[in-house]
Each structure stands twice: as structure tokens, then as C-alpha cells.
N, C-alpha and C positions, 0 to 999 in steps of 0.2 A: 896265322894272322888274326887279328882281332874282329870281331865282328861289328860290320856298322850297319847301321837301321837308320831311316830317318824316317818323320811323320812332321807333319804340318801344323804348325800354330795358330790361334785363333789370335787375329792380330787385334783387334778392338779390345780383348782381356789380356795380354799379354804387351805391356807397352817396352818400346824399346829407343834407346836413346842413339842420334843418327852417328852419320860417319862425320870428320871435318868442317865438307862441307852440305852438311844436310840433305844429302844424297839418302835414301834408305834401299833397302832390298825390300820388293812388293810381296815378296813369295821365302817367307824367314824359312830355314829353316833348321830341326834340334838333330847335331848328331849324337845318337846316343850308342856305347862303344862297350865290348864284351870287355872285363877287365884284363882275361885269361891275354898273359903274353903283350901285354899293353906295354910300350916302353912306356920313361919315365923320363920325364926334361929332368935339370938340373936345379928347375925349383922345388920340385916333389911333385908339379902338376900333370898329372895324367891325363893326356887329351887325343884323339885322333879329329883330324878335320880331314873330311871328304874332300874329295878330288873340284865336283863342283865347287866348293863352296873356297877352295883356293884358286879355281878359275874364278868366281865372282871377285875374291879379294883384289885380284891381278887387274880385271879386267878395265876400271876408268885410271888411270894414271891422277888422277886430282883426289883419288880417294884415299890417305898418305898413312890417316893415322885412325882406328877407333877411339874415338876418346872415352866413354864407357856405353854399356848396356843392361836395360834393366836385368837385375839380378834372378828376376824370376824367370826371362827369359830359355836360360841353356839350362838343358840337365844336367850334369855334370856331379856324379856320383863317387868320381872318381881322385878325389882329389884328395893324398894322404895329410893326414893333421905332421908337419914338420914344425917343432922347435928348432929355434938358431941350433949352429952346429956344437957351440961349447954347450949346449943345456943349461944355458944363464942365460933369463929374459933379464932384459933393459932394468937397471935399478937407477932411483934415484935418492940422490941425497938434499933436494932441494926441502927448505924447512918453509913455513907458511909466514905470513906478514907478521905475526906475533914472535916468531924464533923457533915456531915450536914442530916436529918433528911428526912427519905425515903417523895416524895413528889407526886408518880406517882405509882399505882399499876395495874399489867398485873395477868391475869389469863390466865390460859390455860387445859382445858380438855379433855380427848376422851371419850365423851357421850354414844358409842356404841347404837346410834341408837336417835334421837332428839324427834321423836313424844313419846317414850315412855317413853323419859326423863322427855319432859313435863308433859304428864300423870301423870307422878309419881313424883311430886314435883319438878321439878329440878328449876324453877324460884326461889325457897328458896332460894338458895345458892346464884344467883346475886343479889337479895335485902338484903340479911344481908351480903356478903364479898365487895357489891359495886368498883368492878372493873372498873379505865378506861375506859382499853382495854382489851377485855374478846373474849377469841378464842375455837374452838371447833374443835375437827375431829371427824370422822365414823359418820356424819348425816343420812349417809344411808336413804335418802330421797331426791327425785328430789324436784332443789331450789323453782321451782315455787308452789310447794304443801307442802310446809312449813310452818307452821302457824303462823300469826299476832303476837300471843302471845309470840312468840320466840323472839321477839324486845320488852324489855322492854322500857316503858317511859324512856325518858332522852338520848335513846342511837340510834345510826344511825345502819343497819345492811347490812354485805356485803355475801350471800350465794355463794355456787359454789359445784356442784353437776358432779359426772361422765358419762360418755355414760350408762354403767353399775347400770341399776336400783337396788337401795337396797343395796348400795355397796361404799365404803370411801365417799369422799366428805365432806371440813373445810369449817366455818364458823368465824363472824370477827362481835365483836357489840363493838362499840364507843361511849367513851361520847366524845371524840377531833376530830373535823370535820380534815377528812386527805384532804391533796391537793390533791390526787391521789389514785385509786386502780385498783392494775391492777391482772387480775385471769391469773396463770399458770407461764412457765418461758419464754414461747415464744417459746416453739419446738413445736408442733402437739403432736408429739407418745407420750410424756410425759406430756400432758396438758389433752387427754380423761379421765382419771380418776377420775380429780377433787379434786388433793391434794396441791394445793397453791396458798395462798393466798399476797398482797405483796401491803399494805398499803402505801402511804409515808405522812411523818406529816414533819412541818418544820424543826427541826433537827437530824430527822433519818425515817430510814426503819424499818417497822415492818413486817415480816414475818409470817404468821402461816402455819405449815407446817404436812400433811400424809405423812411422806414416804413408799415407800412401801416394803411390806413384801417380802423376798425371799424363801417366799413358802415353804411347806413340801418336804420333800429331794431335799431342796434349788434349784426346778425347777426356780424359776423369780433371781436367782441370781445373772445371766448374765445382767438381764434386770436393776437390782439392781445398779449396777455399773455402767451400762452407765446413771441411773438417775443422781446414784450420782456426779459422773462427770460433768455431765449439769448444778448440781444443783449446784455444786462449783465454777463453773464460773462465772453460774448467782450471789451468793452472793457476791464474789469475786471481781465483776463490781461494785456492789451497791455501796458496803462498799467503793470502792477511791471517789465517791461522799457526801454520809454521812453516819456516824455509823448506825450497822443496829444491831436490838432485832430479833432474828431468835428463836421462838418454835414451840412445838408441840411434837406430836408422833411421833420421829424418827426410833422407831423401831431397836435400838443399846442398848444394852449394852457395854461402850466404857470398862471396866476395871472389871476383876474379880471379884472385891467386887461390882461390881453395880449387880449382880445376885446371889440368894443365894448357887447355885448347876455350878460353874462354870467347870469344870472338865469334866462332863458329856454332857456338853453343846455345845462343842465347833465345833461341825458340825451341828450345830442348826440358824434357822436363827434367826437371832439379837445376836448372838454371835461368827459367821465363823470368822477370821482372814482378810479374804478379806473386811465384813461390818468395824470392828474394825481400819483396815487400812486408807478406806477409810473418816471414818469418825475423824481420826487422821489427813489427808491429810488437811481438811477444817477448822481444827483449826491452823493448821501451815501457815494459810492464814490470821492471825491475830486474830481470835475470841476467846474465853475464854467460856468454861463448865462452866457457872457460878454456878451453885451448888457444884461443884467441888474445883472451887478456893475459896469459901469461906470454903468449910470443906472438906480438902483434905483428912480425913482420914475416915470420916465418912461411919460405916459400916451399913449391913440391912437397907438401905435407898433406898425405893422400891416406883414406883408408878403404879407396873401393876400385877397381880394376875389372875391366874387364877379361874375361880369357881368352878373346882372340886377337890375333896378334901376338903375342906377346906382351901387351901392352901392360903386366907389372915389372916385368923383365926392365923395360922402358921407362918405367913408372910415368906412364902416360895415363893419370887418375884422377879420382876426384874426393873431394871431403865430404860426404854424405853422412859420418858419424861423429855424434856429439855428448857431449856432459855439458849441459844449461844448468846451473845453478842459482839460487837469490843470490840479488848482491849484497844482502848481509852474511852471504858463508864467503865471500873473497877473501875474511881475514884466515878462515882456515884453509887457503886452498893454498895445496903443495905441490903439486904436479899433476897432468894430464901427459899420458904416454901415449903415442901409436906406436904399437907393436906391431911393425911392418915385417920383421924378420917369422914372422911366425904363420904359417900354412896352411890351407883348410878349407878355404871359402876362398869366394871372389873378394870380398871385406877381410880386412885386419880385425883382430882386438883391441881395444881404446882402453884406457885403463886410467882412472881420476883416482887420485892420492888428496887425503883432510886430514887438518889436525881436528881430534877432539877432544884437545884434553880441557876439559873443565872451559869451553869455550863460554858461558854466561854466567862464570863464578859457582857450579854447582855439578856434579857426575851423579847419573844417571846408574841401575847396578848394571843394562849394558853397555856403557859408555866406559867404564871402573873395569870391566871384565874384559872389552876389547884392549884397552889402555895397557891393566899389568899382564896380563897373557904373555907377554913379549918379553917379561922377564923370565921365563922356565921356556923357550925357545924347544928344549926337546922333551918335554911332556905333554902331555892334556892336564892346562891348567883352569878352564875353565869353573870347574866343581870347586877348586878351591879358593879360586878368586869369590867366587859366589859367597862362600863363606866369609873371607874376610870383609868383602864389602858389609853382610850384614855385620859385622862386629864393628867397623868402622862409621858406620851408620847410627849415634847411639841415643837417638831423638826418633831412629824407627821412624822417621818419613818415606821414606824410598828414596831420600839421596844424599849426599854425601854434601853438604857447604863446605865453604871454604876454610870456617873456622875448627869442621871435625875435621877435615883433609889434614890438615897442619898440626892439630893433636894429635890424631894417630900416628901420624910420619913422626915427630917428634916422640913418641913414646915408642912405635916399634925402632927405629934409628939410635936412640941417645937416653933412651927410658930405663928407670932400674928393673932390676928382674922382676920385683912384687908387681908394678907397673905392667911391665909385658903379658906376666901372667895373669892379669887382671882383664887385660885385652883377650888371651889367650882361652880362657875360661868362655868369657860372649861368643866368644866363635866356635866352642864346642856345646854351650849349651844350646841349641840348634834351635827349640822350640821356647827358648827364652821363661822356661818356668824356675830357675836359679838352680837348675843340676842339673849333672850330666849321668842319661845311661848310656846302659853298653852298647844300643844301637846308634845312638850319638855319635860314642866313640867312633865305631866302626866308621859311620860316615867319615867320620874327617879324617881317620887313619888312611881309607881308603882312598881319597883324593889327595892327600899328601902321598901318596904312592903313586898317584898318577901321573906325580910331579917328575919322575924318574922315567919315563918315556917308555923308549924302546929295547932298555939294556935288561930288562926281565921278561919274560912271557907274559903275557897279558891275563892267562890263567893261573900261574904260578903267584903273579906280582898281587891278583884277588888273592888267593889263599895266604899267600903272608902277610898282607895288612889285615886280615881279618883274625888269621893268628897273633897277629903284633896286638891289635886292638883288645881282643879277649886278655891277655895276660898283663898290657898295662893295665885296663880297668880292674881286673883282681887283686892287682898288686896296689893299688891304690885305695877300694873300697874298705877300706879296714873296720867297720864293722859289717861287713857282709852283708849290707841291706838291699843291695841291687840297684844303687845311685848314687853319685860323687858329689858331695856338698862344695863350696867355692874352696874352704878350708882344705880338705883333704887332697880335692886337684892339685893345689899351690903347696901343700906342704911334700906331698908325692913329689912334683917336679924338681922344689930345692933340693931335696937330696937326693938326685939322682941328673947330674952332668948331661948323660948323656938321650934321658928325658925330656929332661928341660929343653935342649940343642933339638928335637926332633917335636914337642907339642908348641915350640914360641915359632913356629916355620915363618910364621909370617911376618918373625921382624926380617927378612929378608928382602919383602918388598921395600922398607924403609932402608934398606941399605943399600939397596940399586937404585930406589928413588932419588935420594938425598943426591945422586950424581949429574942426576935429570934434572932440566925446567922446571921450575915450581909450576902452579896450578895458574891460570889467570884467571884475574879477577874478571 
């Protein structure tokens, strides 16, 4: 039999959201459960509830339904990360106000706790939904004792942890290297906690955000308000400099259909009038509920539950998780998902779909690198997109207008070979001094190998681009000075078919392009 323990909650720091009808238990309390021999419901959730604590459920007859409980509440260590049963999360094909085809995806979850996420699968979910920009609350672990494994490959990671051991604290993992990250909003009393995070990348701010709860008989609700307040500023500032992606656990229900029991709810916190208010106040600041604006009507669209009862079985829940946006990104926005089928936590994963393609007439080199990635689907094409982007770039600003976009697509698509290889030469000559060495070479060889995935060894696939590299460069330097002139490149590629077909890789982009949306102005 499993083993159960239970201990006593400090109810003043631990708030919890009532039953129906505003009934509370005076005396909460945590059962926490051996896992050894635990069954398993049919959700994947692992739970034992005490004998008491289903005489309290039983005991008033008027008490019908939990409608939620703060998340901080229950321990609950126990609960396996499940994806849907086919291993295909929700995709969408919905395209943005412009036509254009979501090109940047954000995730965002409340883990309720990261070491026992990881324990229990929770790396599943970022290798099959491959997010971006992938954000987290309630880590409930000090940053510095966070484990390695929480940073997957590929991605950069930004922690931030409270004074308060075991307790809120968002996290931020990147595959887009931001120019800046800064933790909190800049006041003290509202930064010990450890609930904001506030990335900037070149044309916006990315937020992930804890707000905090106003506690069982709405004790922090005073404190609630003056966050909010701080916090409206702070966004408020960002947003006149650049649009900004604001989520996370907000802890609002904004609208009675975002909860399934609203009536009974309404001195509850994430439902008082005062949260509702103020979180009204911060979209009249220009931002946009983006799950909202796209399905203004949609109801039982929950992404927090509590465990007892059964209450997601039920889906007797609430909307607590959001992607806020300016409403200057509505034209790129292409979907906002809950991913209710997916297991782990008391909260779902939310997941916001943008387009970014050349959204103010101009690409960015990671805006151009997120964009064409998508055309070599089974490699690591990043290193080489990086390269083309600088050949496509040939004014050397750091971005791409409208009028290079359309040159280069036009000469890698429809351009003659002198042409291409004219393109092809700026993008090996790496350091832009009008030749190419052999360590040039290797680079590009190297990352055009990278284009090839996972059908070579990834030590095997080094060694023979760096073989490939050495012998074209030899066969090419014909007077053995140890650098390729423009001439010699281009006269090397013409006669040689199947050269040419492996150093112009990158008219490929233009011929997967040319299928695609043009760029918008």
C-alpha cells in the first residue's frame, strides 16, 4: 500500500480558492503519497486521497463541485508528463490577418514544481512541440539547484527563483539569442518572489510572468493590486519602445465564461472584481487577450484544474493562462492553442503561433533564420541560414529590406549561374575580405552538411565535410597560395556539375521560397 503522511498548511501563505459555494475547510490539509505501488487514474494522474479528506468531500451535500484550488496548494509530485495518445500535439493551420503562415512558436507552462517535472517526463513535451520560446512558472526550486537537464540542446536558459524556498519562481529557455534579460520589474517588494521574467529580442519584448495569488479570503489582495499597478507601468513603458508577447500564469479569470462555476466564485481570488478590473485596466493600454480575440465566444476553454475531484476529468476549470500581446502584433497572430490533452501539472500548456515574416518590410538575421529553417525540416539548418542571410544582406546593415529580399530570391530562383555564384562566393567569403580560405571553406561545407540531419553520424558527417572541404579547396586553388580569388571559385564551380549543384545550396531557398508568400511590405 502506498504510503500517506499528511502535515498542515500555513493558511495565511498558502491561499486556496473555495468550494461552490464558499464553504472552505478551516483545517487544509497536504496528502502527500509514497509513489511505490500508487495506482494510476486514466489520466496519468497519480493521487491517493485520505480516508478523512473524502469524509470532508462527502460530508455538506451543497458542496457539489471544487471549482479550483491555488496550485500552490497540494504537493503532488506525482503526476506523469502524458502526451495525447497518438504523440501528435494539436497543430494548426490557421494563417495570420496578412495570409501569412504562423513562423515563430512560444509556449508557456505552470510546471507546479520542475525537479518533479523533469522526473517525470516533462523534457517530452519540448522535444516533440519544439518551442522557440518556451517559459515556465511555479519552478518552486532555488535557480542555482536546477538541474543541467532543464536546458535542453539548442536552447539558452534564463532561471529566477524567490527569497522563499519552494515557492513561485518563472523560467525562460531560447532557441533566439535575446539582446537583453532582465529579472523582476525594478521595485524590490515586488521582485523577492521571483515572478518576472523580461527578455528583449530585436523587435519585441517577451515577458513570462507568476502573478500573484490573493490568497484565501483574498488576504494578498491589497498586495495584488499594488503589483498590478507596477506591473501596468512596467508594460506600459516597454510597449512605446517595442511590441511586447506578455504570458504566463496570471492568475485572472478576465470573463465569466473563462471559469466553469462563475457565480459562486466571485469573492474568490482570480475571480474578485477588483483582479477583473485591474486586469481590464492593462489591456486598455493597448494589449489584446489573444485567445480571446481569436475565439471571442469560446466556452469551457480552461487551462488550470484542480486535482481533487476529478475536476479535469469534469473539466470543471478555469482560464488562469495567457499570451497578451500589443495590438500592433494582431496582424501577425495565428493561433493560440490550449493543450489540454497534455499531462503534468494541475495547468495545461498554452501555446501562441506569429507570423514573422518581414512583418515592417525588413528581416532581422533571427527573424531570416527562424523563417528559412523550415525549409531543411530534417537538419540543423541554422549555421547555414546564418550564412546566407549575411550574403543576402549586401549593404551589411544587419537586415535584409525588401528590395535585397527580392534580389536575392530572384537570383538564387531564376538567376544565371555567373549570378548565383556571384551570391555564392559572399557567402563563403565569411570575413568579407574578397577570398576564400580553407577555414572559410570548412565552415560552409560544414553547415551545408548539417543540412543532411540525422542520416550520417554526427562524427562521421564532421569528418567528411571537413574531408569534402579540404579537397574542394585544393582542387580549386590553382596556384597553391592558400586562398581562392572570386575568379577561381567561379571558374572551379563551372566545370565541375556537380560543385556547382553542392557550393550554390542556397538557391534552394529561392526555390522553396518562390512557392511561399512574398515578404510584406
Amino acid at each position: 500500500m502506498p504510503k500517506v503522511t499528511k502535515r498542515k498548511v500555513n493558511k495565511n501563505d498558502i491561499p486556496k480558492r473555495n468550494t461552490k459555494n464558499n464553504e472552505e475547510d478551516t483545517t487544509p490539509m497536504i496528502t502527500v503519497v509514497d509513489k511505490t505501488d500508487e495506482p494510476t487514474s486514466s489520466k496519468g494522474i497519480k493521487r491517493k486521497t485520505s480516508s478523512s479528506v473524502e469524509k470532508n468531500a462527502k460530508k455538506s451535500s451543497s458542496v457539489n463541485e471544487i471549482n479550483s484550488i491555488e496550485p500552490t496548494q497540494e504537493v503532488n509530485n506525482d503526476v506523469e508528463i502524458q502526451l495525447p495518445t497518438t504523440m501528435t500535439l494539436k497543430k494548426s493551420e490557421r494563417l495570420s490577418a496578412k495570409g501569412n503562415k504562423a513562423t515563430v512558436k512560444f509556449a508557456s507552462w505552470n510546471i507546479n514544481g520542475i525537479r518533479a517535472w523533469l522526473t517525470n517526463g516533462g523534457l517530452k513535451y519540448i522535444e516533440q512541440e519544439q518551442p522557440d520560446i518556451m517559459c515556465f512558472q511555479e519552478l518552486k526550486c532555488d535557480k542555482d539547484k536546477i538541474p543541467s537537464e532543464a536546458t535542453p540542446t539548442g536552447y539558452k536558459s534564463f532561471w529566477l527563483s524567490g527569497d522563499t524556498a519552494g515557492y513561485s519562481g518563472v523560467g525562460l529557455l531560447t532557441k533566439i539569442d535575446p539582446i537583453d534579460v532582465k529579472f523582476g520589474i525594478g521595485i524590490a517588494e515586488h521582485d523577492n518572489e521571483g515572478r518576472v521574467i523580461t527578455a528583449e529580442y530585436d523587435k519585441f519584448y517577451f515577458i513570462v510572468s507568476y502573478i500573484p495569488n490573493s490568497g484565501r479570503k483574498l488576504v494578498r489582495l491589497e498586495y495584488r493590486q499594488e503589483f498590478n499597478e507596477a506591473f501596468r507601468n512596467y508594460i506600459k513603458e516597454l510597449d512605446k519602445k517595442k511590441p511586447v508577447i506578455w504570458c504566463g500564469d496570471l492568475n485572472v479569470s478576465h470573463q465569466s465564461m473563462d471559469l466553469a462555476n462563475p457565480k459562486s466564485n466571485t469573492k474568490t481570488a482570480g475571480f474578485t472584481q477588483e483582479e477583473r478590473d485591474d486586469f481590464a485596466k492593462i489591456l486598455a493600454e493597448g494589449f489584446i487577450d489573444s485567445f480571446r480575440y481569436l475565439y471571442p465566444d469560446e466556452r469551457d476553454a480552461y487551462t488550470y484544474w484542480s486535482y481533487f475531484r476529478t475536476a479535469r476529468n469534469r473539466n470543471i476549470g478555469w482560464r488562469l493562462d495567457y499570451f497578451i500581446i500589443s495590438s500592433r502584433l494582431q496582424e501577425n497572430l495565428c493561433d493560440v492553442i490550449h493543450q489540454t490533452g497534455v499531462y503534468g501539472s494541475d495547468h495545461c500548456p498554452i501555446v501562441l503561433l506569429l507570423s514573422r515574416d518581414c512583418p515592417n518590410g525588413e528581416l532581422t538575421r533571427d527573424s531570416f533564420i527562424q523563417i528559412y529553417k523550415q525549409f531543411f525540416p530534417k537538419g540543423r539548418a541554422e549555421n547555414f541560414c546564418e550564412h546566407v542571410f549575411r550574403a543576402f544582406d549586401t549593404d551589411k546593415s544587419g537586415k535584409i529590406d525588401f528590395k535585397e529580399f527580392l534580389q536575392a530570391i530572384n537570383i538564387t530562383s531564376q538567376g544565371t549561374p555567373d549570378k548565383k555564384l556571384e551570391m555564392a562566393f559572399r557567402m563563403y567569403d565569411c570575413n568579407g575580405d574578397g577570398s576564400i580560405d580553407e577555414n572559410e571553406m570548412r565552415r560552409i561545407i560544414s553547415a551545408i552538411y548539417e543540412l543532411i540531419g540525422d542520416e550520417i553520424d554526427k562524427k562521421e558527417r564532421q569528418v567528411e565535410a571537413e574531408e569534402r572541404a579540404i579537397n574542394i579547396f585544393t582542387m580549386m586553388d590553382k596556384n597553391s597560395d592558400g586562398i581562392l580569388s572570386r575568379e577561381e571559385f567561379i571558374d572551379g564551380c563551372l566545370n565541375d556539375e556537380q560543385l556547382y549543384q553542392l557550393l550554390t545550396q542556397s538557391s534552394r531557398i529561392g526555390e522553396e521560397r518562390e512557392s511561399e508568400s512574398s515578404v510584406e511590405d
